[in-house]
ROVO-31294 format. One record per residue (C-alpha): residue number from 1; residue in one letter; y, x, z. Coordinates in Angstrom, 1 decimal, always signed. Each point is the difference from the previous one (the first is absolute). Layout:
residues N
<vexlum><num>NUM</num><residu>a</residu><py>Y</py><px>X</px><pz>Z</pz></vexlum>
...
//
This chain:
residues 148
<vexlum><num>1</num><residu>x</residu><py>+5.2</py><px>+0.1</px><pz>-35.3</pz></vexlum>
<vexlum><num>2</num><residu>x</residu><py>+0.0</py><px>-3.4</px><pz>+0.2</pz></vexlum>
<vexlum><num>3</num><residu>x</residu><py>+0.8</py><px>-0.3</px><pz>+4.1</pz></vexlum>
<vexlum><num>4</num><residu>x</residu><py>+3.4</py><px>+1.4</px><pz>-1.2</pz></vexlum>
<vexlum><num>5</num><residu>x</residu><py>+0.2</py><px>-2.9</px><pz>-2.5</pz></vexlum>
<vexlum><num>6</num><residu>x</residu><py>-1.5</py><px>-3.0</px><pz>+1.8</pz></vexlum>
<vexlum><num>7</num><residu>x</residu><py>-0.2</py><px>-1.6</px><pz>+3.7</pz></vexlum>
<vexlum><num>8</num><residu>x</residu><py>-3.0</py><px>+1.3</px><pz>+1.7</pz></vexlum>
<vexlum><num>9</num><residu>x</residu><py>-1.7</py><px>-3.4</px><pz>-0.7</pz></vexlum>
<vexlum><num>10</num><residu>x</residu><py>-0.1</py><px>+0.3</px><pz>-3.6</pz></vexlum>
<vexlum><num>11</num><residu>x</residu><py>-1.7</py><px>+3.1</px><pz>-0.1</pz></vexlum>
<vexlum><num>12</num><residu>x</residu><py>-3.4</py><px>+0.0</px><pz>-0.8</pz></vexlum>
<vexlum><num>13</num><residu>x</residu><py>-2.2</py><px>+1.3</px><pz>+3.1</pz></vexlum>
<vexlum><num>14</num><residu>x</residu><py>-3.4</py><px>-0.1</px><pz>-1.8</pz></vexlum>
<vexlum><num>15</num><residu>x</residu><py>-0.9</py><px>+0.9</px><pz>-3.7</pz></vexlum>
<vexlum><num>16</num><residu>x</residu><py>-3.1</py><px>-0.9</px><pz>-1.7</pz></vexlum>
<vexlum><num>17</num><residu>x</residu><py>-0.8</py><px>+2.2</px><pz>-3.3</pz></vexlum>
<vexlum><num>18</num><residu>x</residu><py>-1.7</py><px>-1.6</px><pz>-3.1</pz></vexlum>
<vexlum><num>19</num><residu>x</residu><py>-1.2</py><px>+1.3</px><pz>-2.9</pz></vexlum>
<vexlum><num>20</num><residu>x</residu><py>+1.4</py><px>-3.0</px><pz>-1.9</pz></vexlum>
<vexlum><num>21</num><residu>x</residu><py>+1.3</py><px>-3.7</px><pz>+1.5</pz></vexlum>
<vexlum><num>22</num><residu>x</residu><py>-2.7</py><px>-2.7</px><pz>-0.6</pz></vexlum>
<vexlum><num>23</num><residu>x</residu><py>+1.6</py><px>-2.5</px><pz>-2.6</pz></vexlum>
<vexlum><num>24</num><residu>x</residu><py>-1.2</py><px>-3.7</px><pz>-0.9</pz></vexlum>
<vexlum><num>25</num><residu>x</residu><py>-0.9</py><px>-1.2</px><pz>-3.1</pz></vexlum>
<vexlum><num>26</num><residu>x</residu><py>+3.7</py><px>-0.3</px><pz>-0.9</pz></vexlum>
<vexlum><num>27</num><residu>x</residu><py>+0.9</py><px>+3.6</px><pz>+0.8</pz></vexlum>
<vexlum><num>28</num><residu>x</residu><py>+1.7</py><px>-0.9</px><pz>+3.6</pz></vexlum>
<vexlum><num>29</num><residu>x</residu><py>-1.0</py><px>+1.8</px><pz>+3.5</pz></vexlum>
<vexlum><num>30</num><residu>x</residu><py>-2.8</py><px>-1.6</px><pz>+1.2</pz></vexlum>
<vexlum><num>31</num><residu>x</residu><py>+1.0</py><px>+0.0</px><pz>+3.7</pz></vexlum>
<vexlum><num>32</num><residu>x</residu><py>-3.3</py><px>-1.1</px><pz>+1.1</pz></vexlum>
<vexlum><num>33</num><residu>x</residu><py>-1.4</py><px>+3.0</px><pz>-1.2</pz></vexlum>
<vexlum><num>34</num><residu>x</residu><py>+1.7</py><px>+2.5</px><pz>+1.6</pz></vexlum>
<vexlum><num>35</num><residu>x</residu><py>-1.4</py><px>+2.5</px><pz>+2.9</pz></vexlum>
<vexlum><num>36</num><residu>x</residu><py>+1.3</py><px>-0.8</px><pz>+3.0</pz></vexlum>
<vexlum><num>37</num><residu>x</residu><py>+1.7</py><px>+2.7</px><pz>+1.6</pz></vexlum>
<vexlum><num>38</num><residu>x</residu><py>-1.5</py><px>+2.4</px><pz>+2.8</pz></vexlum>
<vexlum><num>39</num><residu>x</residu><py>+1.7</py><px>-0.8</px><pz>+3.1</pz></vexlum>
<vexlum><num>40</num><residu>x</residu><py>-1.2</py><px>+2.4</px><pz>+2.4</pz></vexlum>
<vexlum><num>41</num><residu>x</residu><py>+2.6</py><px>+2.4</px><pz>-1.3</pz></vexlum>
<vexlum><num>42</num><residu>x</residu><py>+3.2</py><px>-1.6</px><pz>+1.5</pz></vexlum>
<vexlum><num>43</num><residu>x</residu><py>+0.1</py><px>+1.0</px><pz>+3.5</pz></vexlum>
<vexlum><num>44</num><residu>x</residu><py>+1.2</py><px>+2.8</px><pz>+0.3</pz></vexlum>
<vexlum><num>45</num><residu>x</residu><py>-1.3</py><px>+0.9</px><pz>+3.6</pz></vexlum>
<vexlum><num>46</num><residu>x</residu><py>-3.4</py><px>+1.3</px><pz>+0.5</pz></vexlum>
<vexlum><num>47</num><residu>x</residu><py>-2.4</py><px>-2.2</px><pz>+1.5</pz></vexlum>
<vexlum><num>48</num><residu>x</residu><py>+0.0</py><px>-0.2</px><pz>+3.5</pz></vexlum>
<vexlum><num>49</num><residu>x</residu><py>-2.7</py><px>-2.7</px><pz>+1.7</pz></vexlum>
<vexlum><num>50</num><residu>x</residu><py>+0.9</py><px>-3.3</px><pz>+2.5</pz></vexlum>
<vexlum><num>51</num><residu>x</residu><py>+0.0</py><px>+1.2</px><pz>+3.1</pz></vexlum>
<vexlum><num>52</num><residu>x</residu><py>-0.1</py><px>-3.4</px><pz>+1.9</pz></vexlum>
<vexlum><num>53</num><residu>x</residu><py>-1.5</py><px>-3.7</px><pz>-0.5</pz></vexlum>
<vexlum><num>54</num><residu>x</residu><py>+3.9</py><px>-0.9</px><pz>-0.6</pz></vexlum>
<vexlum><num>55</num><residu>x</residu><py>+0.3</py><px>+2.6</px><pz>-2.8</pz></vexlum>
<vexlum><num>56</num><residu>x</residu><py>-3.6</py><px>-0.2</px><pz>-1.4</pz></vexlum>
<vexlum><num>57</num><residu>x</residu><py>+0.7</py><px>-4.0</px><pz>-0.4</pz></vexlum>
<vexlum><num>58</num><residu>x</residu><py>+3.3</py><px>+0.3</px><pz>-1.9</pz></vexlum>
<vexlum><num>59</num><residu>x</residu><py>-1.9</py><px>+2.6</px><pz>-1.8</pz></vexlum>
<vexlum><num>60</num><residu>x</residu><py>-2.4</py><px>-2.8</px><pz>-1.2</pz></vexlum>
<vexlum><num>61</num><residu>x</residu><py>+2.7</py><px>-2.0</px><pz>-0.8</pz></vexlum>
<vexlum><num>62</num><residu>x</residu><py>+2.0</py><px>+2.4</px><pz>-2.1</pz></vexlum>
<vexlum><num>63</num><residu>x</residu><py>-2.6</py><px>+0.7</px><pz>-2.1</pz></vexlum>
<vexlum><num>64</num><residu>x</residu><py>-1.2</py><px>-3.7</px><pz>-0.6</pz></vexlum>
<vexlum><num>65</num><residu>x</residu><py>+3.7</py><px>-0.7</px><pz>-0.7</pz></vexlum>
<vexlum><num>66</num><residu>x</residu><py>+0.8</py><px>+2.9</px><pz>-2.3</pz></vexlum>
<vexlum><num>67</num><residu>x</residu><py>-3.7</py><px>+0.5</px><pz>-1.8</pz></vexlum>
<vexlum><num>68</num><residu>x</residu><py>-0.2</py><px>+3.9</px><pz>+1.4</pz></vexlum>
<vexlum><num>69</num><residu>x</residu><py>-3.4</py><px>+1.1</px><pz>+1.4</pz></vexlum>
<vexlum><num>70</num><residu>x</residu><py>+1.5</py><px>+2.1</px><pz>+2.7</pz></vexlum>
<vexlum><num>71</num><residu>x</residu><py>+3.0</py><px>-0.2</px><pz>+2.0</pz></vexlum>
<vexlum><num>72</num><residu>x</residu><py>+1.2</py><px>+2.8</px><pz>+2.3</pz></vexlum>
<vexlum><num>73</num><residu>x</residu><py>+2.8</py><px>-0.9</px><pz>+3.1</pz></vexlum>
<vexlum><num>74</num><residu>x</residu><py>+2.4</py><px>+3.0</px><pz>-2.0</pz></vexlum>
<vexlum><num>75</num><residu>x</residu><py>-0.1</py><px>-2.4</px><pz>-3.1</pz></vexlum>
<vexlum><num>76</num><residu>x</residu><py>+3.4</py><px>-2.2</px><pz>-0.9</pz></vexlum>
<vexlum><num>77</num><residu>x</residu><py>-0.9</py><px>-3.2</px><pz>-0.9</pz></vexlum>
<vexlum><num>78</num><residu>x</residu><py>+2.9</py><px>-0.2</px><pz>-3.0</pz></vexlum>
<vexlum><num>79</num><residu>x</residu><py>-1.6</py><px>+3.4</px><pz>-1.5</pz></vexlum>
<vexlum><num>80</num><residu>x</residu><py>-3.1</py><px>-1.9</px><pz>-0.2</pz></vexlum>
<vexlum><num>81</num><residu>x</residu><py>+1.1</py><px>-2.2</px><pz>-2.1</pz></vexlum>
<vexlum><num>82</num><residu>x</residu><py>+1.4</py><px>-2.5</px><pz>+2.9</pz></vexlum>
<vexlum><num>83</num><residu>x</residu><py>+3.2</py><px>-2.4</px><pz>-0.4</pz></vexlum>
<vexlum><num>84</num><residu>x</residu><py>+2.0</py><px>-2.3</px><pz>+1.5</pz></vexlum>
<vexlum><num>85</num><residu>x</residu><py>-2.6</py><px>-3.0</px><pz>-1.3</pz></vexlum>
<vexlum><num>86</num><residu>x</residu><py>-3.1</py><px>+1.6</px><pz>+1.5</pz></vexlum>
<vexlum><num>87</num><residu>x</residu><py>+2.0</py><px>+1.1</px><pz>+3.1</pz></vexlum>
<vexlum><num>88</num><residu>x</residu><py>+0.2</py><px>-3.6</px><pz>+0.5</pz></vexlum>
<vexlum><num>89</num><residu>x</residu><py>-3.7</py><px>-1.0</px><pz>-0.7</pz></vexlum>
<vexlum><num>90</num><residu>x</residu><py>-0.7</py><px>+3.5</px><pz>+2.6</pz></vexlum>
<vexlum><num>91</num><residu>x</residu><py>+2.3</py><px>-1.8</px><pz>+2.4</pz></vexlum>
<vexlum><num>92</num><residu>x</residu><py>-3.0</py><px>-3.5</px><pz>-0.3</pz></vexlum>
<vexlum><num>93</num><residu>x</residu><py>-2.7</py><px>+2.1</px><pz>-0.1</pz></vexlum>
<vexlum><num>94</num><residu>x</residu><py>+1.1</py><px>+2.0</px><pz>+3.4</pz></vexlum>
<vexlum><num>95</num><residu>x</residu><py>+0.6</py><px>-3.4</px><pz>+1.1</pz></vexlum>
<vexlum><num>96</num><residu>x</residu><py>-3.7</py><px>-1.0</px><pz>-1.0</pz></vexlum>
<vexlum><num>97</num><residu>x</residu><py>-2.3</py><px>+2.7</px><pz>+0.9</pz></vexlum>
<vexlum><num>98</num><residu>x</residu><py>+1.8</py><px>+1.2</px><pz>+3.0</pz></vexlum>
<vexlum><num>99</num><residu>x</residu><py>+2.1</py><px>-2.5</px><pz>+1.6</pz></vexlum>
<vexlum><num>100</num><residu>x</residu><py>+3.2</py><px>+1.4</px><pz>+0.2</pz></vexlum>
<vexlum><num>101</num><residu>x</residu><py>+3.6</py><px>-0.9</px><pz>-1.5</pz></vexlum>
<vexlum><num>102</num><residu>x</residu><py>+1.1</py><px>+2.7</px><pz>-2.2</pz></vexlum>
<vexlum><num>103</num><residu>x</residu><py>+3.5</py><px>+0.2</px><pz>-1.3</pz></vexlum>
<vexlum><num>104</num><residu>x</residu><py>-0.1</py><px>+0.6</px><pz>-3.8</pz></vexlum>
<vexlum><num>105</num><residu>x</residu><py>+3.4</py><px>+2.8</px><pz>+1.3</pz></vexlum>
<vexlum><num>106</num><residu>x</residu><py>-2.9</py><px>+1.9</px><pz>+2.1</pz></vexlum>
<vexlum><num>107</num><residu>x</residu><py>-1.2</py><px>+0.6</px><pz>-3.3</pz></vexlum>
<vexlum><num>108</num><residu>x</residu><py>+2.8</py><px>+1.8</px><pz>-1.7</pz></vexlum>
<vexlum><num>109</num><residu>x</residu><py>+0.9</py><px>+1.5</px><pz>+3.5</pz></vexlum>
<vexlum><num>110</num><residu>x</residu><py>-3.3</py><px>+1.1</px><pz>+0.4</pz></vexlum>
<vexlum><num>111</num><residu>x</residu><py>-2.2</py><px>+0.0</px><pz>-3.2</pz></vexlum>
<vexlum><num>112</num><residu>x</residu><py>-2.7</py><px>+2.3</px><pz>+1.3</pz></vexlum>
<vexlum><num>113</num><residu>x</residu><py>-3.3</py><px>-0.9</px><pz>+1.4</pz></vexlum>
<vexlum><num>114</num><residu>x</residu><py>+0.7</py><px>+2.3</px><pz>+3.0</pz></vexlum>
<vexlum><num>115</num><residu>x</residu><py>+3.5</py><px>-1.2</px><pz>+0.8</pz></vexlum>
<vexlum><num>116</num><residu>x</residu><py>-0.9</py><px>-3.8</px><pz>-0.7</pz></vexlum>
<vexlum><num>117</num><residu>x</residu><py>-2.7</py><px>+0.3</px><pz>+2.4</pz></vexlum>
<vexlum><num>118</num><residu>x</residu><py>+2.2</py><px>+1.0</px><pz>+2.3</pz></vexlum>
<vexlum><num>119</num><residu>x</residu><py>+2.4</py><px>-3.2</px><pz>-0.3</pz></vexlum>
<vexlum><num>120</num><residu>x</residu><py>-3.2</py><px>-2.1</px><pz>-0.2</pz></vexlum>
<vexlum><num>121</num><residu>x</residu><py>-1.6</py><px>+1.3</px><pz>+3.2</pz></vexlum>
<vexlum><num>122</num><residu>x</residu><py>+3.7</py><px>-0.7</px><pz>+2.1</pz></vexlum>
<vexlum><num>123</num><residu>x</residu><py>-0.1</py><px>-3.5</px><pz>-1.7</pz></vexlum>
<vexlum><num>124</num><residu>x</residu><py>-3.5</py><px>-0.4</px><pz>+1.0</pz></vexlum>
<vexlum><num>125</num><residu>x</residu><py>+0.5</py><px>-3.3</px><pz>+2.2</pz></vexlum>
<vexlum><num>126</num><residu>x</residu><py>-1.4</py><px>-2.5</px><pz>-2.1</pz></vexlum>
<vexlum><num>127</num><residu>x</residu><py>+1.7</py><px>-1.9</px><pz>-3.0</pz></vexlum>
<vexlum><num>128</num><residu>x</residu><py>+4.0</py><px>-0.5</px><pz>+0.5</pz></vexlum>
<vexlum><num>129</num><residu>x</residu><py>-0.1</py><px>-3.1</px><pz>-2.3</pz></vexlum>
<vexlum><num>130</num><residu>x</residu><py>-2.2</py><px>-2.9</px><pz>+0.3</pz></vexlum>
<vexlum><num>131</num><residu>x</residu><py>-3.0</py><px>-0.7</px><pz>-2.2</pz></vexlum>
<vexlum><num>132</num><residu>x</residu><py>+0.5</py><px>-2.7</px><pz>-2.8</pz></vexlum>
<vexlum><num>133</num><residu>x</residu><py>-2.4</py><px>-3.1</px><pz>+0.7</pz></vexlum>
<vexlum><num>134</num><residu>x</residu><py>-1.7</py><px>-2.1</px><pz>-2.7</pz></vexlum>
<vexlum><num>135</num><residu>x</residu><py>+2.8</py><px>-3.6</px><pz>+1.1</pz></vexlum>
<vexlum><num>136</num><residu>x</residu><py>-0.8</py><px>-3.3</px><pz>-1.6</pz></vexlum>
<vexlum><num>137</num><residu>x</residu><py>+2.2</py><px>-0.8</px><pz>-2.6</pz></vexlum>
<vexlum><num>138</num><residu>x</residu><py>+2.4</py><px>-3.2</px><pz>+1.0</pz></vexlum>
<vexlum><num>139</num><residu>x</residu><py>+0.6</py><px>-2.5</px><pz>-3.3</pz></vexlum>
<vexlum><num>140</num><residu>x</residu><py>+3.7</py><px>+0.7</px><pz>+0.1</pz></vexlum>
<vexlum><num>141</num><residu>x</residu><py>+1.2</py><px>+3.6</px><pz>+0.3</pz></vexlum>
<vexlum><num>142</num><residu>x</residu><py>+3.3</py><px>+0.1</px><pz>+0.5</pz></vexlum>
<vexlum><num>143</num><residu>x</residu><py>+2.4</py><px>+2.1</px><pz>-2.7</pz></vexlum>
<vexlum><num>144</num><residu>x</residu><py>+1.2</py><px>+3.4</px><pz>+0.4</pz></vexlum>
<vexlum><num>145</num><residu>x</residu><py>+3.6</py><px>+1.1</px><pz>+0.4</pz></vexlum>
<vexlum><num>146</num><residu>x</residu><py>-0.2</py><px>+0.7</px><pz>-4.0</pz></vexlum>
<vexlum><num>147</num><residu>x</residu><py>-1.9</py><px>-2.6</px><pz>-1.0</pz></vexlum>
<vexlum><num>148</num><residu>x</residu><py>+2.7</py><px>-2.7</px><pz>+1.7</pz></vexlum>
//
């Protein structure tokens, strides 16, 4: 009932069940306290093993980034519990571990494991944009657009 009421990213797609909500001292929620939540029920797709290096690495990485224990290539990285935020830190850490540019659009394009292993391994020449180097620091930096 409430998908007829609310966008799809309002609606709750885990619920945890308490006896009773922890309170403080003063009688609020003590959000410390509470469970968290069993993530290994939001994919929806039944597990399905890397098949490749390519898909066993971003594998790795998904579940590093997301805090899941296993990651099949059928899972969606958004029903994981992935947004646009971490699609941006997957985007460094693909840049890291593997040394290849991703496009954080591959990632809503293609938010499996399976069909961003495939854009990875036609990308798979190396890093499209060039390293940032430790520079020395020169005593006057000049002022940005804004700052002038």
């Amino acid at each position: 009932e409430l998908m007829e009421r609310l966008p799809e990213y309002m609606v709750p797609r885990l619920w945890v069940f308490l006896e009773s909500l922890p309170l403080t001292r003063n009688g609020k929620i003590d959000r410390k306290s509470l469970p968290d939540p069993d993530v290994s029920g939001l994919s929806k797709q039944e597990y399905v093993a890397p098949g490749n290096d390519v898909e066993e690495r971003l594998a790795d990485i998904w579940q590093e980034l997301l805090g899941i224990d296993k990651v099949g290539i059928h899972d969606n990285f958004f029903e994981l519990g992935g947004h646009s935020l971490l699609a941006t830190r997957l985007v460094s850490m693909v840049r890291r571990n593997m040394d290849i540019e991703l496009a954080i659009a591959d990632i809503f394009v293609h938010p499996t494991v399976e069909g961003l292993a495939q854009v990875l391994s036609t990308k798979e020449g190396g890093r499209l944009l060039p390293a940032v180097t430790l520079q020395e620091r020169p005593d006057r930096i000049p002022l940005s657009y804004s700052q002038e």
